[in-house]
N, C-alpha and C positions, 0 to 999 in steps of 0.2 A: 362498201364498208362492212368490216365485219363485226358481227354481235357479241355481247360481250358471255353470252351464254354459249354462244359457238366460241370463244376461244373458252371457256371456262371446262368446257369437253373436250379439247385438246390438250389441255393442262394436268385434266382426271387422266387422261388414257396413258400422257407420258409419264406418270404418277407412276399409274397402274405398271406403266414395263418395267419399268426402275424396281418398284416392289417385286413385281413378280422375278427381276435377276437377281435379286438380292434375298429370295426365298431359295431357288438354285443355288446362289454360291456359299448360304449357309447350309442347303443338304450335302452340297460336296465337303462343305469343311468338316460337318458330323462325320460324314462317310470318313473323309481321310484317318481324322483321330480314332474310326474306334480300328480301321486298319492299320494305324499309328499301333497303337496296342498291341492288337491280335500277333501284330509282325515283332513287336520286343517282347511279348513273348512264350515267341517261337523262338525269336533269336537266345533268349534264357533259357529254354529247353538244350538246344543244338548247342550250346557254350558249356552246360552240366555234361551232355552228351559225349562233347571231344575231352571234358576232363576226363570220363570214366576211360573213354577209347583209349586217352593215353595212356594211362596208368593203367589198362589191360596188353597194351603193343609192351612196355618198359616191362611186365611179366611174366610175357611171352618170347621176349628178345632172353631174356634169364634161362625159363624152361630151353628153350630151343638151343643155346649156347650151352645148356648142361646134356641136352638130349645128343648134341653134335660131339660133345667131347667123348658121353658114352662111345657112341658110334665108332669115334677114331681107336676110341681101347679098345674094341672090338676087331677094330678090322685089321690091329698092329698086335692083339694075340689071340690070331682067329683059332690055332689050336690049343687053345686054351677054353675054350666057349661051344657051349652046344649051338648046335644049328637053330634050334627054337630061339634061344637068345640074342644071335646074330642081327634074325629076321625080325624081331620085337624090336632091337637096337634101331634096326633101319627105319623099322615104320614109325616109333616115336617121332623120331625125327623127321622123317618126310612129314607127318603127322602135325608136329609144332611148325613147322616150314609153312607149310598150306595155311594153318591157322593163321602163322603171324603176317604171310600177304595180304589173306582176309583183314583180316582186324587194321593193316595202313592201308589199304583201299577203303576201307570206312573213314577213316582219319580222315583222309583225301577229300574225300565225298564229302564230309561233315565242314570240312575248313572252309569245302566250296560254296557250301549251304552257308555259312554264318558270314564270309564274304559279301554270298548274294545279297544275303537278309541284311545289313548293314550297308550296302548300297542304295538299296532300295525304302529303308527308311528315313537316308537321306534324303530320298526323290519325297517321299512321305512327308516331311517336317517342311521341306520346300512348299510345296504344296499349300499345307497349311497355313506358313505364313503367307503367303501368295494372297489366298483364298480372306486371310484377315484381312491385310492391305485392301482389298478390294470391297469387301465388306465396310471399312472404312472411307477412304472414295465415295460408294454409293451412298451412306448416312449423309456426307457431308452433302452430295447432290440432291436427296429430299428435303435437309433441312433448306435448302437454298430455294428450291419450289415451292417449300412451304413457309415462305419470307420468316424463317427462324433467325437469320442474322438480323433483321431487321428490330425483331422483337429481342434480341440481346442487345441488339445497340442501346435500345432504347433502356433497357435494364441497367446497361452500364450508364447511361446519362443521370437513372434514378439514382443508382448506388454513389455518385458523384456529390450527390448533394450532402452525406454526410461530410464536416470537416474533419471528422475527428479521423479520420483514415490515415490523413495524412496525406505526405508523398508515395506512399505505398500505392494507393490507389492507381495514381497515374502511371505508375511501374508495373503495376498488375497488368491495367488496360492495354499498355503497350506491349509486352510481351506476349499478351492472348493475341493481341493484333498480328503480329507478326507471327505466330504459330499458324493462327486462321490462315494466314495468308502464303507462307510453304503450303499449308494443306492444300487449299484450296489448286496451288498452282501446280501439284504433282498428282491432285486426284480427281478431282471437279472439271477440271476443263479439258481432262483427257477423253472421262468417261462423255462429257457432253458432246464431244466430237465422233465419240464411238458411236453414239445414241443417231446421230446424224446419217453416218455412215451406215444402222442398221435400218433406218427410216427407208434412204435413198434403195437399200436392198429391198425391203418390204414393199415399196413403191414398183419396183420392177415387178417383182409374184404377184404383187394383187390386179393385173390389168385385164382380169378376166370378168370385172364391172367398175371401170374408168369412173361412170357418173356418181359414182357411190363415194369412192375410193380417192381419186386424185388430191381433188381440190383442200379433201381433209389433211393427207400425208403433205402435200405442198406448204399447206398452213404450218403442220409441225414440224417439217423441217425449219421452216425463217422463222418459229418459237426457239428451237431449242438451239442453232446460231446465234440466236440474239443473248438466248442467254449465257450462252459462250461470252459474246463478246460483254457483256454485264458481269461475268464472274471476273474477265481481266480486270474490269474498269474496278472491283471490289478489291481486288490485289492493290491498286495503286490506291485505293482512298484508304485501306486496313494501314498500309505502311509503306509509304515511296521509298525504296531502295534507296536510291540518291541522298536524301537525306544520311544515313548512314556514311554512306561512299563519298557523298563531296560535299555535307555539312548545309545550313541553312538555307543560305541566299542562295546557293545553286538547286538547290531543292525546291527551292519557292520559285525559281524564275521558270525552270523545266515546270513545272505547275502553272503557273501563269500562260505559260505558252498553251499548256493543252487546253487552260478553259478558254481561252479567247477562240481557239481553232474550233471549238466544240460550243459555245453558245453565243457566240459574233459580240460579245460585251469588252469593248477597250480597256486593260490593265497595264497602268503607271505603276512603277514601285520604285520610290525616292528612298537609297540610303544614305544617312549624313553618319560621321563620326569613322574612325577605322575600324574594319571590321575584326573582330578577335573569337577564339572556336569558343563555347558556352557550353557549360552541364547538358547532360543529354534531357532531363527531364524539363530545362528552359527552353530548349530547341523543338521540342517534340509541342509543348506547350504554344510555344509562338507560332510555331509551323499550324500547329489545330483549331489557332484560334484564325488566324487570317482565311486557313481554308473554309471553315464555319462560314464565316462574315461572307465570302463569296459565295459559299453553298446559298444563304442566305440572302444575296442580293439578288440571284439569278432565281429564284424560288417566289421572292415578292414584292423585291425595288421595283420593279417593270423600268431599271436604269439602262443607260448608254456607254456608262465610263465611271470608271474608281480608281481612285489613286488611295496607292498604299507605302506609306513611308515607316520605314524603321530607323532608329539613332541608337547608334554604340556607345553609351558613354561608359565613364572608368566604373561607377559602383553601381548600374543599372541599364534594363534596354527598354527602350518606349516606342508604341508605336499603334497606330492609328489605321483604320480603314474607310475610307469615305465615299459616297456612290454620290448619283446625282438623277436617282431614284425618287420615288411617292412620296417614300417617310413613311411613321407611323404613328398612333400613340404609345411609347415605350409601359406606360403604367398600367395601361388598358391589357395591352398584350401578355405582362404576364400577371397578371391578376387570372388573367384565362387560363394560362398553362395550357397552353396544346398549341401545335406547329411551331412558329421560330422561337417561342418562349422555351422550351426545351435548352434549344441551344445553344441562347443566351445566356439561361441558368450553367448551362455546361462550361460554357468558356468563362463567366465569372469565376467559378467554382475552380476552375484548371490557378486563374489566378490569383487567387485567397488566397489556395494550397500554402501558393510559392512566396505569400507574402506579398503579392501585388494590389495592387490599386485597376480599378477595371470602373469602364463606363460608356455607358451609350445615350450620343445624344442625336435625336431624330425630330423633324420639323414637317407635317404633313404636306407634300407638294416640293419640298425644299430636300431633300436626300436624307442620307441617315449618315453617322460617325462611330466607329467605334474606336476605343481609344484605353490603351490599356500601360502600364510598366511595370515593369518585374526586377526587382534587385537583384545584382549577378556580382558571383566570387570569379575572376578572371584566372583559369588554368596554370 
């Protein structure tokens, strides 16, 4: 069995890599921007540069055109012209010639200069964002080690309890939810699988003292997997997709499936009445409140089976969760405030918002019930 001070040093160290990559990929981002700079400019120098060049070729292309036409008077009344003048005639013009190759071989030179320099800022800005991205990811994976979502949930449970928020509240909550939750799925559990992958490398280099070495890196590899697979299972409890994509009951039922797979407890779910699509903020509401209630039953009912029935009717939805569980004292519990009183307070509070009626009744020995209905304008 392992100690909880020996995983607590497993925890520090993959802490410690994570900070120390994300010390790295903010000196590269420094480094980029100030060569982001340095490189536009250079690029503003070399862009001034091809102005002057050009407007030194345009005249020189003048001189050279006036040097050349000397030239042709010269050479069309050569007896007319001393030898000194002939020879002056020529070399002007050979003279402007040479110059104005010079001067578009700089042009050349210069266009290919501010080409490069604009390619290459683009590779620069890439970078950068790149390097933020990542930056982002790794926060999101400290704050996840350092149970930061946990201590937000819970902030968001406090901030619930004002009424006066309103519906906004739960609009807020779910949105953040659903952001968390992109995040989470494009940056957190890639990086944790990268962190695996640099583990299982680490673990090859270091077998030059096994007894020292193994048994620790084996440990952090099945930490930082597991909390792979913990960051998914945070994806699906922040915001089930489905829910979205194919509306309540199928959302609840694909839910129900996974928790019975995942903690062997039997879920019934009776619907009466026809079912019709609801406000998103009812849906999301009913959806949060049932998942509570079973968060809740599997955390402290020590039950076997709950049955959960919902009824569509035309100007309302009701609907109840019942275990067959310990019980409790309901009065006792939140008079305490702390563990399932939270999120009791929470799912009331979800149904005040909306104008519902919400209630729990529980019988020591005898299970618990929750039992809630919410007014509904039908689409």
């Amino acid at each position: 069995m392992i100690e909880l001070s020996y995983l607590d040093s497993i925890i520090q160290k993959v802490k410690q890599v994570v900070e120390n990559s994300k010390e790295e990929i903010y000196n590269l981002s420094e480094n980029a921007r100030q060569e982001y700079e340095r490189a536009k400019k250079e690029l503003e120098q070399v862009k001034d540069e091809i102005k002057i060049t050009i407007e030194e070729v345009d005249q020189l292309e003048k001189e050279y055109i006036k040097a050349r036409m000397k030239l042709m008077e010269v050479s069309r009344n050569f007896k007319f012209f001393k030898e000194e003048d002939i020879k002056n005639a020529y070399e002007v013009a050979h003279s402007k010639q040479i110059e104005l190759i010079n001067k578009r071989e700089k042009e050349k030179l210069l266009r290919n200069t501010r080409d490069h320099l604009e390619r290459y800022i683009k590779n620069v800005e890439r970078t950068i964002k790149r390097s933020e991205e990542l930056m982002i990811n790794i926060n999101m994976v400290i704050k996840i080690l350092n149970n930061e979502l946990s201590a937000l949930s819970d902030k968001i449970g406090e901030l619930q309890q004002f009424q006066a928020l309103g519906l906004s509240v739960i609009s807020a909550q779910e949105e953040e939810r659903r952001r968390i939750a992109r995040d989470i799925h494009d940056g957190p559990a890639q990086s944790l699988a990268n962190i695996v992958m640099r583990s299982e490398y680490i673990l090859k280099l270091m077998e030059v003292n096994p007894s020292m070495v193994k048994e620790e890196l084996f440990a952090l590899i099945e930490l930082v997997r597991k909390s792979l697979a913990d960051v998914r299972k945070i994806i699906f409890d922040l915001r089930p997709m489905s829910l979205d994509d194919l509306g309540l009951l199928p959302a609840l039922k694909r839910y129900i499936e996974q928790y019975q797979k995942e903690y062997g407890i039997f879920v019934e779910m009776i619907v009466m009445g026809r079912e019709y699509d609801l406000d998103s903020s009812i849906a999301i509401a009913v959806f949060r409140i049932i998942q509570e209630s079973l968060n809740n039953v599997r955390k402290y009912a020590k039950a076997t089976e709950v049955i959960i029935k919902l009824e569509y009717l035309s100007e309302k939805i009701n609907g109840s969760v019942r275990d067959n569980g310990c019980g409790f004292d309901v009065e006792k519990a939140l008079t305490q405030k702390e563990g399932s009183a939270f999120g009791i307070m929470g799912m009331r509070e979800r149904v005040q918002l909306l104008n519902g009626k919400f209630e729990i009744r529980s019988v020591i020995g005898k299970g618990t019930e929750v039992i809630f209905s919410i007014p509904v304008k039908k689409k």
